[in-house]
N, C-alpha and C positions, 0 to 999 in steps of 0.2 A: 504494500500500500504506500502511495505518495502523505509523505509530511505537511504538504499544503493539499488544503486541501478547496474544493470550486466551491463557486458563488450556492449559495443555497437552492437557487431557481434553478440551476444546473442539475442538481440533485433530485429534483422535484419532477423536472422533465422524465429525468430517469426513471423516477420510481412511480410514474404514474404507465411509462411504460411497461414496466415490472407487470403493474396489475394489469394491465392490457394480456399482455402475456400470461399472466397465471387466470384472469380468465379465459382465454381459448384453450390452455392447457384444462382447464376444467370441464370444459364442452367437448374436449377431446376423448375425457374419461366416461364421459356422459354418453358415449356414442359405439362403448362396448360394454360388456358383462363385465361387472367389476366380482372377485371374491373379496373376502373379510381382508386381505391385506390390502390389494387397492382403493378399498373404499378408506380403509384410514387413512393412507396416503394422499389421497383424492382433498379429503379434508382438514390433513396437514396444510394442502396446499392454500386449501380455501381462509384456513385461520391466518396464517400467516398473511394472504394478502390484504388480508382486512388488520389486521396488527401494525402492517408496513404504514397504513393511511390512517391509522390513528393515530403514529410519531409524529405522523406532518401536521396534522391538527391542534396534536395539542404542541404543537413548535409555535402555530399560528397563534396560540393563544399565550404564546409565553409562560407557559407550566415546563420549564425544563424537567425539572425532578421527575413528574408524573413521566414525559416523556422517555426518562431513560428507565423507568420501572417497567414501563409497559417492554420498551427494549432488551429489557433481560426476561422477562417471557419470552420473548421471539427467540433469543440466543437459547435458551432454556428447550424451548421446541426442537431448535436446531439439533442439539446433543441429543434429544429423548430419536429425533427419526432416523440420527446417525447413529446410532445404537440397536434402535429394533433392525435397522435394516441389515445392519453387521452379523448381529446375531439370527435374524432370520425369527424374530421373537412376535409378530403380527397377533397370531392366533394366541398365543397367552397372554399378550398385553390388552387383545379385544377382552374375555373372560375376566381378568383381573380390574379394568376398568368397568366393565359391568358388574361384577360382585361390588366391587368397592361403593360404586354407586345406589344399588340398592341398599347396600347398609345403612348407606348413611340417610338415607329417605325414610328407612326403615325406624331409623335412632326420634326422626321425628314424628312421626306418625303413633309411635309408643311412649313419646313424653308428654305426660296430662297439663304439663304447660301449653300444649297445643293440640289439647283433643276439641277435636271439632272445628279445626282448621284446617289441617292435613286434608282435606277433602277435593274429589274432585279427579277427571281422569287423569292429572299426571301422578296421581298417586296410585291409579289401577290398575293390575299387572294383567295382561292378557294370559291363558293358559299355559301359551307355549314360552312366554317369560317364568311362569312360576313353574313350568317344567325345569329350566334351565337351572334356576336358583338351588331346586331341588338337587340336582346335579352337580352344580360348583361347589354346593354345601355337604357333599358326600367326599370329594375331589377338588380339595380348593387350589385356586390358581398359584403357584407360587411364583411370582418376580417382582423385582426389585426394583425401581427410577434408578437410573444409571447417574452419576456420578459426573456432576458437571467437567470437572479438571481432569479425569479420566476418557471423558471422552475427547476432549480438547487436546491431548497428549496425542491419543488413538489419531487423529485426523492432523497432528502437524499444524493446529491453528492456537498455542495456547497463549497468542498472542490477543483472542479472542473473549479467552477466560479472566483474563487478566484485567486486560479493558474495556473487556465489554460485560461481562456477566459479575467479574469479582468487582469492580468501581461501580458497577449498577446497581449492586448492593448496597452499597451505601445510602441510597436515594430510596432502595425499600423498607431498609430498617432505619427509624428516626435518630438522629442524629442534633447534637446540641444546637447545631447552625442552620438545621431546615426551618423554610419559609422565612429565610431573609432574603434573597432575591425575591422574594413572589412581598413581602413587605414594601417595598420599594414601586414595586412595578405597580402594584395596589393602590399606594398612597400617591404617589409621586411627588415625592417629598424630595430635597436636595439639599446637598451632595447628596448622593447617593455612593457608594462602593463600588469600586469594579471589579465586575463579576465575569469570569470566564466566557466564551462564546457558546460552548456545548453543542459546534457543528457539528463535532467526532458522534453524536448519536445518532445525527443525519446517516452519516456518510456509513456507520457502522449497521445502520438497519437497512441499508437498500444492500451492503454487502449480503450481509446474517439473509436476508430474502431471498437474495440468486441463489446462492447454498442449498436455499432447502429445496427452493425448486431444482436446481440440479439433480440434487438426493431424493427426490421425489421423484423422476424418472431415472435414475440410476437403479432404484430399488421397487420400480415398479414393474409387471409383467409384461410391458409394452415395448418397442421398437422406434423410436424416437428419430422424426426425420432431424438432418445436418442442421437444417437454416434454424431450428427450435434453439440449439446446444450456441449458437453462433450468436444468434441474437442476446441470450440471455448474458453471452461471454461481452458482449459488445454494451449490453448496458452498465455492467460488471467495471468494465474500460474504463467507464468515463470519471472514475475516481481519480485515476494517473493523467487523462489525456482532456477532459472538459470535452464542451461542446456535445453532441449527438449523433453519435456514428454508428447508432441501432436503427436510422428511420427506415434506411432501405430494406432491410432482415426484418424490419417490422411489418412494413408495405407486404414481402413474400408470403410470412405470416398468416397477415388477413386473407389473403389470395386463398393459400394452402387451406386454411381454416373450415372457408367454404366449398371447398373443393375435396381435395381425396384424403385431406385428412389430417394431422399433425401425425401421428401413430398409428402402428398397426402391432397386435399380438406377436410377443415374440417367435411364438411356433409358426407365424404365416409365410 
């Protein structure tokens, strides 16, 4: 990654691109059978692009903090899909995050703190859900959230853990001197302090996004055409080089999109 780093609108082009790209990459998945791995994949991708556009919002609204919390979720994501993908872990982490999740619906529905609120269908489990429960509850899932700094080692980015997820930390747990920038900005009182830029969350969550979309079709059952891996490399770019040198790969993109396809089944 370049030390300087571009104008912010530079950045924004970018990553509005991004989402342009992760949705066709999403209509793409929409256009075959997905199994239990590529649906979570599917909607790794989906979170993430909606995580990318909520950095820039709240940038727009000058909530740095918030925006670098939400940015260590996305980096957080990152390790969790480069880990199920390494290990090939889809199917037990599906199970494990559905056990986990009934419990804890479960935890509220049985606390007479809220009996007779718990109500309603999203608290009703259809047959074949309380079949399954019955089953995870005979055969519980066993795994574990992989380890942020462990994955970050595994991938050669622990430049990412460091400054992107380990210093975003600090912004999620309270710290003596949060909401003194946002005091200022509030009051607009002066002098005011000067306070750091915090582009690097910019620049660090349109990286943390091409990532996961890369590892989203790297670990997907799919066959990924060239101009997909090109464009996403060319938005990736524009950290070292500035300016827009995805439009054209973008342009091919849309074309492909409605046409033969972005992907086809690796066995085709």
């Amino acid at each position: 990654m370049s030390e300087e780093h571009q104008p912010v609108e530079v950045y924004r082009a970018a990553a509005d691109a991004l989402y342009i790209v992760s949705g066709m990459l999403l209509f793409a998945f929409a256009r075959h059978e997905c199994d239990t791995k590529n649906i979570i994949i599917r909607n790794f991708v989906a979170r993430s692009a909606r995580t990318l556009k909520s950095v820039f919002l709240l940038w727009d609204n000058q909530d740095y903090q918030s925006a670098w919390a939400i940015h260590r979720v996305l980096v957080d994501r990152m390790f969790h899909l480069h880990s199920l993908g390494e290990k090939n872990e889809f199917e037990v982490f599906d199970g494990w995050s559905f056990y986990e999740q009934y419990k804890a619906q479960n935890r509220v529905k049985s606390d007479e703190l809220f009996k007779g609120q718990a109500v309603g269908w999203v608290y009703n489990l259809s047959e074949k859900q309380k079949e399954r429960i019955r089953a995870l509850e005979k055969s519980k899932p066993v795994w574990k959230r992989p380890k942020a700094a462990a994955v970050a080692k595994d991938m050669g980015m622990q430049f990412l853990y460091k400054y992107g997820y380990d210093y975003a930390s600090t912004h999620v747990h309270p710290m003596a001197n949060d909401g003194q920038q946002d005091f200022f900005t509030i009051t607009g009182l002066e002098p005011a302090p000067r306070f750091p830029s915090n582009i690097t969350v910019i620049s660090n969550t349109l990286l943390t996004a091409s990532m996961i979309l890369q590892d989203a079709m790297n670990y997907s059952s799919f066959k990924w055409r060239r101009v997909v891996w090109d464009c996403i490399s060319e938005i990736r770019s524009v950290m070292e080089v500035g300016g827009a040198p995805y439009q054209d790969s973008l342009l091919k993109l849309a074309e492909m999109s409605h046409g033969q396809g972005l992907c086809e089944p690796s066995g085709a």
